[in-house]
C-alpha positions as CSV (number, residue, x, y, z in Angstrom):
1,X,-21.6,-25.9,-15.9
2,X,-19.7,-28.7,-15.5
3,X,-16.8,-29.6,-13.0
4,X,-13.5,-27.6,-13.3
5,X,-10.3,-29.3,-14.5
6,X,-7.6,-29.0,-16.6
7,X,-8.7,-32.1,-19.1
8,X,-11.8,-29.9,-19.3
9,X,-10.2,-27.2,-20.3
10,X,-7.9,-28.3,-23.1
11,X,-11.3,-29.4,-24.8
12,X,-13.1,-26.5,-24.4
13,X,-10.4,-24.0,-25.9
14,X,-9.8,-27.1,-28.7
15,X,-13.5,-26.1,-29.6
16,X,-12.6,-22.5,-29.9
17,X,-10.4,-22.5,-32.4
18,X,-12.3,-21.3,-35.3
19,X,-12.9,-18.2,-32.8
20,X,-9.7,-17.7,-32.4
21,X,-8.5,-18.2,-35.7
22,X,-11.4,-15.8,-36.9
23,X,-10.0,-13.0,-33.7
24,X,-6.4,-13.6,-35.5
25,X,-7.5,-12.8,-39.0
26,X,-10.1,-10.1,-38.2
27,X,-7.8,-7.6,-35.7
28,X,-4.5,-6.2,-35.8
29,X,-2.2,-5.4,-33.0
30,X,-2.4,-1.2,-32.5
31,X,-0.1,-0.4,-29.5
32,X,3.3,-1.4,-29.2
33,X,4.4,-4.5,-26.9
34,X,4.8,-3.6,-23.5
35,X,7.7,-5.1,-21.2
36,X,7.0,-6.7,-18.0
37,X,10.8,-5.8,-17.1
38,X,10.8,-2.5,-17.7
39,X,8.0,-2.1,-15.4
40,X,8.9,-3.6,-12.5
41,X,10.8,-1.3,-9.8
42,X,12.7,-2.3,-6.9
43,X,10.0,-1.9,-4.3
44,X,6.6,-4.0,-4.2
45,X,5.1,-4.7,-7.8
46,X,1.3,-5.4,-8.3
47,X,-0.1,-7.5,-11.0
48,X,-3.7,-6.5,-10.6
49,X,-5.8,-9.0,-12.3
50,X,-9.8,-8.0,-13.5
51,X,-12.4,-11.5,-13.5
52,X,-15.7,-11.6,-13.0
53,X,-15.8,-14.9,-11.5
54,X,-13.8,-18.2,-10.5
55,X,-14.3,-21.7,-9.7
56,X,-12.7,-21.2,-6.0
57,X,-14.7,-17.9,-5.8
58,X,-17.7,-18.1,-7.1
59,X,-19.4,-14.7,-9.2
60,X,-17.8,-11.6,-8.3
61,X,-20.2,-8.7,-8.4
62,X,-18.5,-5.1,-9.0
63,X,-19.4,-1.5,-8.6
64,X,-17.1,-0.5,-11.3
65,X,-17.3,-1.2,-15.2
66,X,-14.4,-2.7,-16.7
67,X,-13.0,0.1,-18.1
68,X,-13.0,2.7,-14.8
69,X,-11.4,-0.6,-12.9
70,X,-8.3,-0.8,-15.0
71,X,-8.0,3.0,-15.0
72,X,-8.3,2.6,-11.0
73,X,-5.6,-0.4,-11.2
74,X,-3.6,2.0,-13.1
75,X,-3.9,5.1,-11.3
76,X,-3.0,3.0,-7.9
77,X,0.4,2.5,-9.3
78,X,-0.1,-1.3,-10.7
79,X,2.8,-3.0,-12.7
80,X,1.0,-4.7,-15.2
81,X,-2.5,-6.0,-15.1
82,X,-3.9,-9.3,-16.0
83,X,-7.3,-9.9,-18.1
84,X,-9.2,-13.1,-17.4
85,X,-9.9,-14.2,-21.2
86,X,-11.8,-17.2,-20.2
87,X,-15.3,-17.5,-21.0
88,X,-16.5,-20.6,-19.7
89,X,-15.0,-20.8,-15.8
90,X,-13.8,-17.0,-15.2
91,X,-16.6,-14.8,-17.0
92,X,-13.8,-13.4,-19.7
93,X,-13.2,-12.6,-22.7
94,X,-10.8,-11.7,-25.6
95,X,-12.8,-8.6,-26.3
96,X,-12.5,-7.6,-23.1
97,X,-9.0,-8.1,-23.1
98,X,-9.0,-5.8,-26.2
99,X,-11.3,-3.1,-25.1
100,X,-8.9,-3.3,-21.7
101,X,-5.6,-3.3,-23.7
102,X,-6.6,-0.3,-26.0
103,X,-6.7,2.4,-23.0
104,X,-3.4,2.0,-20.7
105,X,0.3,1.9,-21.6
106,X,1.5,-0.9,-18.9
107,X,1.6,-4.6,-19.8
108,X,-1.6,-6.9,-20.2
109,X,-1.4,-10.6,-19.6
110,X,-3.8,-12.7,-21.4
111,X,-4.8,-15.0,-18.5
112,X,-6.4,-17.9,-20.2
113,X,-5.5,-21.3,-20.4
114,X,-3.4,-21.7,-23.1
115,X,-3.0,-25.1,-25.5
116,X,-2.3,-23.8,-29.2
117,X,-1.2,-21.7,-31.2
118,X,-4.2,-19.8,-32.0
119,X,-4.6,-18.3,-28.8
120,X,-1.5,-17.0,-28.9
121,X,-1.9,-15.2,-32.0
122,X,-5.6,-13.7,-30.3
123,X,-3.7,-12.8,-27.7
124,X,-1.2,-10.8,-29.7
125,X,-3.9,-9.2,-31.9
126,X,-6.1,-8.3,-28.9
127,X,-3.0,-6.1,-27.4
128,X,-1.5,-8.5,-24.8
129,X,2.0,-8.4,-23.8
130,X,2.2,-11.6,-22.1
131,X,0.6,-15.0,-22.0
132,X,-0.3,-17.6,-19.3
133,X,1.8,-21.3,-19.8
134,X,0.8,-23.4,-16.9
135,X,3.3,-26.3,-16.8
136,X,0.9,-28.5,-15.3
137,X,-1.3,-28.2,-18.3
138,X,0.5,-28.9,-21.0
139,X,3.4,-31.4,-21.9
140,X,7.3,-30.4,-21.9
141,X,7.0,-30.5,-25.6
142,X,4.2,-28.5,-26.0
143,X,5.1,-25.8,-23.5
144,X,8.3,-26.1,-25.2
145,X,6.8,-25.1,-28.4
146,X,4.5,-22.5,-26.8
147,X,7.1,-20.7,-25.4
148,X,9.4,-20.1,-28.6
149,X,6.3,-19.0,-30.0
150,X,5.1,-16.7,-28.0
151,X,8.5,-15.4,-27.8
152,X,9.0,-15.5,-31.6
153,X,5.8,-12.3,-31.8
154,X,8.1,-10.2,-28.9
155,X,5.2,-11.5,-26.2
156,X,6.5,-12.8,-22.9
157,X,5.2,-15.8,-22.3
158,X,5.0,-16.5,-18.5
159,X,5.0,-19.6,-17.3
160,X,3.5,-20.6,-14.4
161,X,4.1,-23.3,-11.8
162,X,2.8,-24.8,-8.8
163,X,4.6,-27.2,-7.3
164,X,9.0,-27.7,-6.8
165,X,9.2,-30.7,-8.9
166,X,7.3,-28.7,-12.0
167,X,10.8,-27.0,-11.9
168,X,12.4,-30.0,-14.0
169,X,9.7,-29.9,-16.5
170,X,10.8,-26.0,-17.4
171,X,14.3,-26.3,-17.6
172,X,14.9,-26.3,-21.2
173,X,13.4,-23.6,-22.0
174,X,14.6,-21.8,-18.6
175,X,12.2,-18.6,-17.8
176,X,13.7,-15.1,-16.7
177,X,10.4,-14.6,-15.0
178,X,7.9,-17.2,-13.6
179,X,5.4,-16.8,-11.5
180,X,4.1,-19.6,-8.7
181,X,0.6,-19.8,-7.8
182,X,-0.3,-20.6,-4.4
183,X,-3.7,-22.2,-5.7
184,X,-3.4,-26.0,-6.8
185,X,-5.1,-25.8,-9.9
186,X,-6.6,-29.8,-8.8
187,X,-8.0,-29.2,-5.5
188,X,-8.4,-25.4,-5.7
189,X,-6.9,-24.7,-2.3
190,X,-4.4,-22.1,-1.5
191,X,-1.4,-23.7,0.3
192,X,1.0,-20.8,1.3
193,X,3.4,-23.5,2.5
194,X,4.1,-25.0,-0.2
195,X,4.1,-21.9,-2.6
196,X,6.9,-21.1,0.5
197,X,9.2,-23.6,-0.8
198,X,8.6,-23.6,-4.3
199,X,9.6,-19.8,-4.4
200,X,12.7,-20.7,-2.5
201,X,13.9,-23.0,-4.9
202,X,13.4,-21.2,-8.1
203,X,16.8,-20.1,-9.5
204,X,18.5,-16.9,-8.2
205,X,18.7,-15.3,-11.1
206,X,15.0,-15.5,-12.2
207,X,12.5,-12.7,-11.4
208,X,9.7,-14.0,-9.3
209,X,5.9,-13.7,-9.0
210,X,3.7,-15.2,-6.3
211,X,0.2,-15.3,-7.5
212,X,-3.0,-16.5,-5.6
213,X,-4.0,-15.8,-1.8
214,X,-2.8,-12.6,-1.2
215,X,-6.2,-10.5,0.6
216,X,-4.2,-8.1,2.7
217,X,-0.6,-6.6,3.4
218,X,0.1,-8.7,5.9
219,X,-0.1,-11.5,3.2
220,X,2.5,-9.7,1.4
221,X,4.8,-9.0,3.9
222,X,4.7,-12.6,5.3
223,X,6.2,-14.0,1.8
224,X,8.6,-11.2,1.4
225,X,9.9,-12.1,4.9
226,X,9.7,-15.9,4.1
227,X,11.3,-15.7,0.0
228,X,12.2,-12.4,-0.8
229,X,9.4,-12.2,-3.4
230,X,8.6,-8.6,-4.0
231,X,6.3,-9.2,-6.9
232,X,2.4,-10.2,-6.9
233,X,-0.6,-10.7,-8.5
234,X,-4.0,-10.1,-7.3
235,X,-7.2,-11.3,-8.2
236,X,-10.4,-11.8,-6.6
237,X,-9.0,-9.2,-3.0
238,X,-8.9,-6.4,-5.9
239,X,-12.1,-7.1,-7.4
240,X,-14.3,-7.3,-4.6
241,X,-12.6,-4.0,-2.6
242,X,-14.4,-0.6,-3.3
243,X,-11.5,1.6,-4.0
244,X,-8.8,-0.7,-5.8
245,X,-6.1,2.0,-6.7
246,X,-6.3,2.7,-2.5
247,X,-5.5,-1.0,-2.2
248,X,-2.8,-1.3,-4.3
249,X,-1.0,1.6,-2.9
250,X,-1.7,-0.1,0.5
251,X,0.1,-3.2,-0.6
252,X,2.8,-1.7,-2.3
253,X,3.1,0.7,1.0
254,X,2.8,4.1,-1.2
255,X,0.5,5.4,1.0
């Protein structure tokens, strides 16, 4: 396999096209878009995300199939829940996505690394509510143009960020919600300190998300304390614990 990167990326989804394109014309969207909004409550909100593996993580074996995890994710109270759809680096897949979508009435984010078009319209056929912008990957103009789309089939289309300077890169288009990974998507290393500081300079009145490096309450309660941030997604901690739901009603203190 070779070396992760973003420049990798963008040329293995521009080979995937003609899957997509052939996704887009073969499907059609079944269940009604889900809000991220209307999901969210005033307490702690848990985007709990399925993969099967990751570059920083390696393979992540489960005990569950697919389709009992994101009925666990759901029946632990989670927000939303994000599907790795990609294949090459995260073990994913549209179909999955689908197959996931087609069972639960919360929203589904298509986590894949989005360039075109295409995977947008995949997305929207394979039941996703929301898609994955990285600023970092694309250029203002294309995230730009993303984003309108996206927004133009009733999807959300969630950008994410890294860094505080990406902020001047989004501020055309000018999010309700974004979400800030803790990972740097170059070295791979969770840095909670500068996640820290990008939350606290995000605009008051967007909704945020802190994504990446959260493994226990603790975790949580540390950047509550620090940004406010009541809203998180969780990966790799979900997928490798043996009773999910009972860990996301830990973290959102339901218990």
């Amino acid at each position: 396999m070779q070396r992760f990167s973003l420049t990798a990326m963008r040329k293995i989804k521009e080979g995937e096209l003609p899957e997509m394109r052939n996704l887009a014309s073969t499907f059609e969207r079944e269940r009604p878009v889900y809000k991220l909004r209307d999901s969210l409550n005033e307490g702690i909100n848990i985007i709990a995300e399925l993969k099967h593996s990751s570059p920083s993580h390696g393979a992540m074996e489960s005990h569950l199939t697919d389709s009992v995890r994101i009925a666990r994710y759901v029946y632990g109270g989670a927000a939303a829940v994000s599907i790795l759809a990609e294949r090459e680096f995260f073990g994913g897949s549209y179909d999955i996505m689908k197959l996931a979508a087609e069972g639960i009435s919360v929203p589904v984010l298509c986590k894949d690394f989005i360039f075109y078009k295409e995977q947008i319209n995949a997305a929207y056929v394979c039941g996703a509510d929301m898609v994955l912008l990285i600023a970092k990957a694309l250029e203002m103009s294309e995230l730009e143009e993303l984003f309108h789309y996206a927004e133009s089939l009733g999807l959300l289309p969630l950008v994410e960020i890294c860094r505080e300077d990406e902020l001047e890169k989004i501020k055309k288009i000018s999010p309700g919600i974004l979400m800030v990974n803790m990972r740097d998507l170059e070295s791979l290393e969770i840095g909670f300190a500068r996640g820290i500081k990008t939350l606290k300079a995000l605009p008051e009145n967007v909704t945020a998300i802190s994504a990446s490096g959260i493994k226990t309450k603790s975790d949580i309660d540390y950047l509550m304390n620090e940004t406010g941030v009541k809203n998180f997604l969780v990966g790799a901690a979900l997928m490798t614990h043996r009773d999910p739901d009972m860990m996301i009603r830990e973290l959102r203190n339901v218990c």
